[in-house]
N, C-alpha and C positions, 0 to 999 in steps of 0.2 A: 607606499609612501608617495608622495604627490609632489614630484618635484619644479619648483619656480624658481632654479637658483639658474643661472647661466650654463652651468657645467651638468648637461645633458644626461649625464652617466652618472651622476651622483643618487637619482631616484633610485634605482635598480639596486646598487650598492648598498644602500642603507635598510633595503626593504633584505637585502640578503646579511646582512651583518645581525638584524634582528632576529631573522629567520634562525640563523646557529646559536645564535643566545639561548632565545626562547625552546630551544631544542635539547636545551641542557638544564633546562628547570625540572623538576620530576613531577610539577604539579600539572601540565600539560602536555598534551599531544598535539603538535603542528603539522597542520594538514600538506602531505609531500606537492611537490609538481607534478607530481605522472598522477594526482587523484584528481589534482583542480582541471589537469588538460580532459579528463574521465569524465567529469560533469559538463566539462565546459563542450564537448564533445557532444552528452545528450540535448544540449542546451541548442544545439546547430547552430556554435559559434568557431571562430576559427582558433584554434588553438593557442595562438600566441594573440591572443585579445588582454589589449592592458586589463588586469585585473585591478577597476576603479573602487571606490568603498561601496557604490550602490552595487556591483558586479556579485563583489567580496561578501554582502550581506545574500542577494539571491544564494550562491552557492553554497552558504552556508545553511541555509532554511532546506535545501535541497538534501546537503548531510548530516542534517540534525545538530548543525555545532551550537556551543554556548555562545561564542565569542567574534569580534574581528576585532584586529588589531590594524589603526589607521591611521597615519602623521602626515604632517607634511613639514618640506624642507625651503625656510623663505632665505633669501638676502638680509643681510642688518649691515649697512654699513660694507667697511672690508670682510665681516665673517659672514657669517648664518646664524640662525634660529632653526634648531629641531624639535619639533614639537610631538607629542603621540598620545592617543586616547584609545581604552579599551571599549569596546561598544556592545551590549546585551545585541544580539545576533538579528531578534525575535521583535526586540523594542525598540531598540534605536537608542535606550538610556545607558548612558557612559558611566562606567563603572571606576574608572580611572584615568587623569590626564596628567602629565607633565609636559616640561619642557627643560630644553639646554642648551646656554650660548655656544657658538666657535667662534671664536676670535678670528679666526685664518681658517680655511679650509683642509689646512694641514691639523686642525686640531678638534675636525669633526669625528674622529674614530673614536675618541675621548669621551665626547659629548655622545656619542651614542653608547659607549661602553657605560658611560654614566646612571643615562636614560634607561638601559636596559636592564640593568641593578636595580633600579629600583622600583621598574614595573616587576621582576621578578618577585621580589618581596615582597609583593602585594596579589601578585597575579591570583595565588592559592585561595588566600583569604578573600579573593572580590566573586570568583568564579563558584564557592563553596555554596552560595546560598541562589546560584542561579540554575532553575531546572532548564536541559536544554527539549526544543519540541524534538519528539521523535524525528527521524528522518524521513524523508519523503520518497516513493519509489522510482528505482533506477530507470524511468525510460525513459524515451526519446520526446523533446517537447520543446518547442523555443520559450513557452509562456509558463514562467512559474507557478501564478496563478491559477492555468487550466492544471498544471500538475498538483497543485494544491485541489482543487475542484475534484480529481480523478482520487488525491488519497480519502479525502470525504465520502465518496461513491462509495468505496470498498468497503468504506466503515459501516455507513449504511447497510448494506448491503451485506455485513456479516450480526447485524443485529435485526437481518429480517424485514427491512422499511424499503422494500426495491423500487417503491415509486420514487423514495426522494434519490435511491441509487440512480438510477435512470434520467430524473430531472439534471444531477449534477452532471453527468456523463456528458449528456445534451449541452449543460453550461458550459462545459470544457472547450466542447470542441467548438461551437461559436469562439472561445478564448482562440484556440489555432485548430482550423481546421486539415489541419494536416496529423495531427496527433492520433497517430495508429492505433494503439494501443487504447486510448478510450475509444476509438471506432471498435476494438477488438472485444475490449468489454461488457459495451453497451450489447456488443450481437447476444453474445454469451447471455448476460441477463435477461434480454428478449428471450433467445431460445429456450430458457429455465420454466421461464414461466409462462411461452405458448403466446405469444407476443405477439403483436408487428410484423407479419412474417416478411412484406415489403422489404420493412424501414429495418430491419436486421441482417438481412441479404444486401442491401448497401452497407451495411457496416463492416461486415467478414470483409468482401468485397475491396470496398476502400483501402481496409486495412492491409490488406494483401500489396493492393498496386502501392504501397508507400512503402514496402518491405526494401528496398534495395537502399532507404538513405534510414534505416536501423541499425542496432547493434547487431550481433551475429544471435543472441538468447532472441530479442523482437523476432528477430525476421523468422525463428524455426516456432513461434510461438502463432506468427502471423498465418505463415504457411500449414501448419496443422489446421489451425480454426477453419481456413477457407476450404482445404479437404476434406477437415470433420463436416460443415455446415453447408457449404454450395457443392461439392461436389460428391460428396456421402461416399468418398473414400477412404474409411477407416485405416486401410494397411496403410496409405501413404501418411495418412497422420500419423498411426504408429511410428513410423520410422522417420519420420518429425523430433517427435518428442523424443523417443528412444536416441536421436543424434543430440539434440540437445541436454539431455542427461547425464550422456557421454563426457559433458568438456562442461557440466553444472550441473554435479550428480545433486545439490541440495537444491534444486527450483523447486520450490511448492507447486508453483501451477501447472508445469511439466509434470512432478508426483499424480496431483490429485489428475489431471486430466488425461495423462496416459492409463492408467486405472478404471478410468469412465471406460477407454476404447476398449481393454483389456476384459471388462464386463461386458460389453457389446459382445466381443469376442472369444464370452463364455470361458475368457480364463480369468476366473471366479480368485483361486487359492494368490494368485501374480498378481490383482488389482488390491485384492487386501492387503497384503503386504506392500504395496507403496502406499498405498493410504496409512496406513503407521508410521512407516517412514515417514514421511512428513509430517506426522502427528509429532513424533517423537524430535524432529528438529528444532518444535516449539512454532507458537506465530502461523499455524496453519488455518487457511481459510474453514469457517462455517461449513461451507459444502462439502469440507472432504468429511468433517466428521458426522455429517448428515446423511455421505455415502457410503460410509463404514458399515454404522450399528446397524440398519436393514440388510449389510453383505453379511457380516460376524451372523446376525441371528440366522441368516438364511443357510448358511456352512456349518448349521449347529454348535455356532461357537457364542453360547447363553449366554455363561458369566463374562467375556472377551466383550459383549456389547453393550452388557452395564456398566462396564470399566468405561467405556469409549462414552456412552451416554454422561458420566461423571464428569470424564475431561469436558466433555462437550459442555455441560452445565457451568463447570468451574470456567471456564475459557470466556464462554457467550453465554452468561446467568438471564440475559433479557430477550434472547432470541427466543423467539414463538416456538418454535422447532423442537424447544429444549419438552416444553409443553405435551405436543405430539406425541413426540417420541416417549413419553413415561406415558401418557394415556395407552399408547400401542403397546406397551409392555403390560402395562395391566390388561387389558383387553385380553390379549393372547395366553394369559395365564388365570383366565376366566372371573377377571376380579373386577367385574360390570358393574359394579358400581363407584368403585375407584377409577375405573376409566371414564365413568359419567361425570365423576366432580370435575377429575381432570379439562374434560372437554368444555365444561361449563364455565372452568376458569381462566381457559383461556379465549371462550368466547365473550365475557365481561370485559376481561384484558386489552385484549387484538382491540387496533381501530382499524389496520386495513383492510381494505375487505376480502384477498387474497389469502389472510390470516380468519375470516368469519367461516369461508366456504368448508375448510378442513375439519374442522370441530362439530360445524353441521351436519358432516356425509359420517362420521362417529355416531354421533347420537340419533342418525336416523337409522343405521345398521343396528345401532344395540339396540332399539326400539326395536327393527323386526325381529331381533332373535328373544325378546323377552314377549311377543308377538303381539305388541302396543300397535296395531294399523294405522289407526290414523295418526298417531303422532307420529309414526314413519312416514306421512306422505306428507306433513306438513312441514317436516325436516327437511322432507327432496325438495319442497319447495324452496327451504331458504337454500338449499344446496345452490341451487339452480339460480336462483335471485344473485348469489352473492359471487356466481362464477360469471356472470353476463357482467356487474358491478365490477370486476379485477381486469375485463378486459381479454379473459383467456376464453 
């Protein structure tokens, strides 16, 4: 609440008289102090930063809230005017306003017990038909916007389009270029797909020397990438991630990429079993379940990578991947022809060209084995066209 009355300490007081109201309504959940100091923390703001209504809206876009509740308290005369409007989080359209005189500043607790009645009585019914946006992810970033930028990457990027992944990455970090973690990202997605070898050795890189003003999950997440990817020491990423799973046994991206090392490190049975694990948490990235069904089939575990193939489909229906991997399954159960539709349909489908190359290096192999020659070499051809085209 925004106070313009004389008596200095009234803001504070009325914004906490609301705060235990509203904490007794059962139609909502008020976000505590120790959460807003938590964001405001990734936010690399100082902790006791007045939280203003523009502040109170970023934070909120940050934890996916519906709402913020915002008033202010004027002079009338000998009393006050308390005033308070609820505001859609996402839009800025106010869902509800009042107001209440005090005659005497002795007779503000009234006016606010008033005001607070009767937004509760409303609160359920204003908030029932507002969806709130998903939350945005926990990391470290002064710029909401580059943090909004960074949650659109990942989206991308689990539906298979790593150009636009990459573009926004890039967008972010012009937003702040201090922002670790889309340094951290962008490397990753480079290294996926055989990239930039350059421009992704500055990214680990970067990310790494920003690591001491992150949280404690960033900095062990920092520290792994830069000895998985510059310094190609696996044990020390190991015992990265393995620390941080420790004290955040559910991080997905600790799951799936401790798992990656644990395959490097030929313990095969230890990487599948966190890749489920994180399957099973729900919300796990594209990749883990793209590094499953190739591990499940390879440990002889058939029917375990059709299941996984399943989620995988039900999860990310539009990822190319999804594609692949059923052609690969037919293919390997000798059913060439159902892995030719497959490949052809996702070569119609695919625009990028990342997505062309894979389908062509299928259909030029099932060529040679049904011993078609030249339409094998014309395959390697587009193989080859469309892997110079992706950049890899």
């Amino acid at each position: 609440f925004e106070n313009l009355s004389p008596d200095q300490t009234l803001g504070e007081t009325v914004t906490e008289l609301f705060r235990i109201d509203l904490a007794q309504s059962p139609a909502v959940s008020v976000l505590e102090a120790a959460q807003v100091s938590s964001v405001l923390a990734r936010m690399q703001r100082p902790l006791d930063s007045p939280v203003t209504f523009d502040l109170a809206r970023e934070i909120a876009a940050r934890g996916g809230l519906k709402a913020v509740l915002a008033g202010e308290l004027r002079p009338l005369g000998s009393g006050l005017v308390l005033s308070a409007r609820l505001v859609v989080a996402a839009t800025g359209d106010v869902l509800w306003a009042g107001r209440e005189n005090a005659a005497t500043p002795n007779e503000l607790y009234g006016a606010v017990d008033q005001l607070s009645a009767s937004l509760r009585e409303r609160i359920g019914e204003s908030l029932r038909t507002i969806r709130a946006d998903p939350p945005l992810d926990e990391v470290t970033t002064q710029s909401t916007e580059a943090l909004q930028l960074y949650v659109q990457s990942d989206r991308a990027n689990n539906v298979g389009d790593f150009r636009r992944a990459i573009t926004l990455l890039g967008q972010a970090i012009e937003r702040d270029p201090n922002f670790a973690m889309a340094h951290r990202k962008l490397g990753i997605i480079l290294s996926n797909r055989g990239l930039e070898e350059e421009r992704r050795k500055r990214s680990f890189t970067r990310a790494y020397e920003l690591r001491e003003h992150l949280t404690e999950r960033e900095r062990y997440l920092a520290e792994a990438a830069y000895h998985t990817y510059i310094k190609d020491d696996r044990e020390s990423a190991m015992v990265a991630y393995e620390a941080l799973l420790e004290k955040y046994p559910d991080d997905r991206i600790a799951l799936n990429n401790l798992a990656v090392t644990y395959r490097i490190l030929n313990r095969n049975a230890d990487a599948a079993e966190l890749y489920r694990r994180s399957i099973s948490l729900g919300q796990a990235p594209a990749t883990t379940y793209g590094n499953l069904i190739p591990l499940e089939y390879e440990l002889g575990q058939i029917d375990s990578a059709r299941l996984t193939l399943e989620r995988f489909a039900a999860a990310f229906p539009t990822n190319p991947a999804v594609l692949i991997n059923r052609a690969n399954f037919a293919a390997a159960g000798e059913d060439y022809d159902s892995a030719s539709v497959l490949a052809e349909k996702l070569r119609r489908e695919a625009r990028a060209p990342e997505w062309q190359s894979q389908p062509a290096f299928m259909l030029s192999t099932l060529a040679q084995l049904r011993g078609r020659l030249a339409e094998m070499r014309r395959l390697a051809a587009d193989v080859a066209h469309w892997a110079r085209a992706s950049g890899g």
